[in-house]
C-alpha positions as CSV (number, residue, x, y, z in Angstrom):
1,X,126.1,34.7,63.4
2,X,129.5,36.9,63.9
3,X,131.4,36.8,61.5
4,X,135.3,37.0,62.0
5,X,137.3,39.5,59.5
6,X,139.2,36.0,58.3
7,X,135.9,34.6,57.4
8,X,134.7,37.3,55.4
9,X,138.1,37.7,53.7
10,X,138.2,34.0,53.5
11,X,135.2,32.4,52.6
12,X,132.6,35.0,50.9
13,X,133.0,36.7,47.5
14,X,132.1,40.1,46.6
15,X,128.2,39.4,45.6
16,X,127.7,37.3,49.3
17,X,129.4,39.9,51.3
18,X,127.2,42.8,49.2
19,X,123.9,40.6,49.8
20,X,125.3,40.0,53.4
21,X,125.0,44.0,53.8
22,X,121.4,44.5,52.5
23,X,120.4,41.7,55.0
24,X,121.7,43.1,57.7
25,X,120.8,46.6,56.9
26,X,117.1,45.3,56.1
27,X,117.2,43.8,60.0
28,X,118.9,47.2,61.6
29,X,116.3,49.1,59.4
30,X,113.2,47.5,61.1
31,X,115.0,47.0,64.6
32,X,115.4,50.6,64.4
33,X,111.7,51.4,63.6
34,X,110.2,48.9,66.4
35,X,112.5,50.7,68.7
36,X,111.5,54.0,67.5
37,X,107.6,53.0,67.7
38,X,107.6,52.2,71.5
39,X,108.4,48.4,71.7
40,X,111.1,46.4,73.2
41,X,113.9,44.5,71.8
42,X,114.6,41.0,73.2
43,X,118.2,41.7,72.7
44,X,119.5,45.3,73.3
45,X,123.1,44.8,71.7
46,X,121.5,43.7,68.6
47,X,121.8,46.8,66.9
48,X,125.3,47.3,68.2
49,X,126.3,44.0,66.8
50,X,124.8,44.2,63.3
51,X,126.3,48.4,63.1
52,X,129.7,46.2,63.6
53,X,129.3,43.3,61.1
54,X,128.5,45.7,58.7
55,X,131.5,47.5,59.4
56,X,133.7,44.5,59.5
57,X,132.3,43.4,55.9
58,X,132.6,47.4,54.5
59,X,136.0,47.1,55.9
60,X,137.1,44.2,54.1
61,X,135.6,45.4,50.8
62,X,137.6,49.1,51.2
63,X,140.8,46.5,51.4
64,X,139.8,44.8,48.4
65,X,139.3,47.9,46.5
66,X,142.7,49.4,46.8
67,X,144.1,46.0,45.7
């Protein structure tokens, strides 16, 4: 699911946005590995589209710290 920056600002806390991370992390970690190992992603923007969630979420938390 993609998560808009009004949604993450919106409706998840600190802890849900930090678990949100490791989640997606955990999935680029072993999309990365499969990759690297010779097989073939279904989806070829995957990796593309979690590298920007995660921005979006470290983006909101950077905000949130300067507050």
């Amino acid at each position: 699911m993609k998560w808009q920056v009004d949604d993450i600002r919106d409706k998840m806390n600190a802890i849900e946005r930090d678990k949100k991370i490791m989640d997606l992390r955990k999935e680029l970690f072993k999309l990365r590995s499969s990759n690297a190992m010779g097989g073939t992603l279904t989806d070829s923007t995957r990796i593309k589209r979690i590298k920007r969630e995660i921005a979006r979420i470290k983006t909101v938390q950077n905000e949130n710290a300067e507050i």
